[in-house]
C-alpha positions, -999 to +999 in steps of 0.1 A: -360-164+035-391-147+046-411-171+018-397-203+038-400-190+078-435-177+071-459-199+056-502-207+057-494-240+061-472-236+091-490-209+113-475-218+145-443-219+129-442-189+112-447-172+147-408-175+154-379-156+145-361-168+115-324-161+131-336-180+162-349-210+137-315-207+119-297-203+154-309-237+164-300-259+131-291-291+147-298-314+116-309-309+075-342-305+078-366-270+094-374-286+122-399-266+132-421-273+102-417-309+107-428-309+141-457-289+136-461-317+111-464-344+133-481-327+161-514-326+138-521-360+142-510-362+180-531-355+208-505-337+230-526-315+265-512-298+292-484-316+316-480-341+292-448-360+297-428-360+268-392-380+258-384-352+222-358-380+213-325-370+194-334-334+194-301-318+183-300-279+200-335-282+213-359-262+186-382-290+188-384-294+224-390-253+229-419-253+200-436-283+220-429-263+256-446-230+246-473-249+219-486-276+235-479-268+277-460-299+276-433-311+297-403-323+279-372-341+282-348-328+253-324-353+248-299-358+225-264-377+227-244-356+200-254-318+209-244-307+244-267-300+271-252-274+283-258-257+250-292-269+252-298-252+286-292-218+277-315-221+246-344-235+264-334-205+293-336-176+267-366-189+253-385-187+288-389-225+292-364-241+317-399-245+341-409-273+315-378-287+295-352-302+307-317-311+287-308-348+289-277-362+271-281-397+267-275-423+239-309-435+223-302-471+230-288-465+265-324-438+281-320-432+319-354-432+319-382-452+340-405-475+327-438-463+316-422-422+326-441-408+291-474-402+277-451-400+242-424-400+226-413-373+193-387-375+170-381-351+142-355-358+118-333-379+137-351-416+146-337-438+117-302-434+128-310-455+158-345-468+154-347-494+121-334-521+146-360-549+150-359-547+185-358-508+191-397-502+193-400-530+222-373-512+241-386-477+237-421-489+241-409-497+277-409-461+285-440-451+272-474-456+294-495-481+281-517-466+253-490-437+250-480-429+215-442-431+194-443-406+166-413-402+141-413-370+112-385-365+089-367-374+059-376-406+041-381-422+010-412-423-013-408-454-026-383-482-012-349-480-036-349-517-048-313-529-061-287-500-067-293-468-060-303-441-086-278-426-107-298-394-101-289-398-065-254-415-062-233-384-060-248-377-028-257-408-017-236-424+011-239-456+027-256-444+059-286-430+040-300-467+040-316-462+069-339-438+053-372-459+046-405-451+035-441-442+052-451-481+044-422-497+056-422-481+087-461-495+087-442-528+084-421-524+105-435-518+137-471-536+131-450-566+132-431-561+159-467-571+181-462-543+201-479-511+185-509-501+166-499-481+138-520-450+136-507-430+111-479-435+084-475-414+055-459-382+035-458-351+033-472-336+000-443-316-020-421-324+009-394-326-010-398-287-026-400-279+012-363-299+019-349-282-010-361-250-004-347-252+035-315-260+022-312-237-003-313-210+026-298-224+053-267-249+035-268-232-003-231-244-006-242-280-005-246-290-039-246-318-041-277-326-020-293-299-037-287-314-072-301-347-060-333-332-040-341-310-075-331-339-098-351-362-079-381-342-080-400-362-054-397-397-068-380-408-043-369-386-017-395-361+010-409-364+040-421-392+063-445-392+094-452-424+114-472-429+144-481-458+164-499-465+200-485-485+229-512-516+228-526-512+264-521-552+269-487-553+251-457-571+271-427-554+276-397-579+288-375-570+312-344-549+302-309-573+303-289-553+316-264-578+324-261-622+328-252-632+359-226-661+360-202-683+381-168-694+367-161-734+371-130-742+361-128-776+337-108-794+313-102-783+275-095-810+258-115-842+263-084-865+266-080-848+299-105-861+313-110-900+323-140-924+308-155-917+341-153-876+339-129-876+360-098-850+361-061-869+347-043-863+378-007-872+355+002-841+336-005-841+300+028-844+277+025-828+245+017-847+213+044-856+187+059-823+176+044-801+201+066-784+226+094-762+229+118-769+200 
């Protein structure tokens, strides 16, 4: 335990309490590790405003609150608020994150509200729709920044998957992707430049490792994280900027319509378009019998 909550490579991490780490698991990954991660290769100052997106318990949102001086908006639809409240209360933060529980696809949130937006561990369950970056991208300034870290694949699986892997393997994992299809992904969607996309090296030794401590009754993922040995499975960081001239369409919230009543069939209605005003018998063996 001490091995994986203190580590060189993680100073800021290693600062916090292992129980409180622990406390706070919201997903299968240390979260804390991966957002220190990301954060390397983000430019994050003082009063930021920050969307931490599918946060679970809040971990994330506390680390970026007391590292960075950042104002963030922990949201997350599955994990209550409430919850999250007294975490971010304990830890001293409540003056600069604040609990939101919201669906990803459904943010209360005004436009342009965010210099960024984080995800750790949690952005392929709602993000690998074509259209999800444009309608993120709406709440981010222009030239703001979307950055994703968490588990992903090294390579794309192509055909069926592994046999290494299939014990564990469930359909829902196919949203896992790798660092270059994520590249893909959102430098075609015209509305981002992708700054950074790649892994982490021996992030999968790290994934076992946390899940050896935390979940050491899982076996089955364990098996296919240490049979894999990397080929296909680690970690994946992505990170693209708002394109300051980039057009973001307005949000359909609904289709206004009028009703106009007209005829169903086309025998009802005269050469002319006009409504039969003789009621329509039935055809031949149509009717009550």
């Amino acid at each position: 335990m001490d091995r994986l909550f203190t580590s060189d490579r993680f100073p800021r991490s290693s600062q916090y309490a292992p129980e409180w780490i622990v406390a706070g698991v919201g997903g299968g990954a240390h979260s804390l590790w991966l957002t220190e991660w990301l954060t390397e290769v983000l430019d994050l100052r003082p009063g930021m405003r920050v969307l931490d997106l599918g946060c679970g318990r809040g971990v994330s949102s506390v680390f970026l609150r007391r590292e960075f001086g950042v104002q963030v908006w922990a949201t997350d639809l599955w994990y209550s608020a409430a919850e999250r409240l007294q975490r971010i209360q304990d830890a001293g933060v409540e003056d600069g994150v604040y609990p939101i529980q919201a669906d990803a696809r459904a943010l209360p949130f005004a436009p342009a509200f965010f210099d960024a937006v984080v995800s750790i561990d949690a952005f392929p369950y709602f993000g690998t729709d074509d259209l999800y970056l444009g309608y993120l991208g709406r709440f981010v300034k222009p030239d703001g920044v979307i950055a994703i870290a968490g588990a992903g694949l090294m390579q794309e699986i192509e055909g069926a998957v592994p046999e290494h892997l299939r014990t564990w393997w469930t359909p829902d994992l196919s949203c896992l992707h790798s660092a270059g299809w994520w590249r893909r992904h959102w430098e075609r969607s015209g509305f981002a430049d992708v700054e950074v996309a790649d892994t982490m090296p021996e992030g999968w030794r790290r994934w076992l490792d946390w899940h050896r401590a935390v979940a050491p009754d899982n076996h089955a993922e364990i098996q296919a994280v240490a049979s894999d040995h990397g080929r296909y499975l680690g970690y994946v960081r992505s990170v693209c900027r708002r394109r300051p001239d980039a057009t973001v369409p307005e949000l359909i919230a609904s289709v206004p319509v009028e009703y106009k009543k007209t005829p169903i069939l086309a025998e009802e209605t005269t050469a002319l378009g006009g409504v039969r005003e003789e009621p329509i018998r039935p055809r031949s063996g149509e009717g009550p019998q």
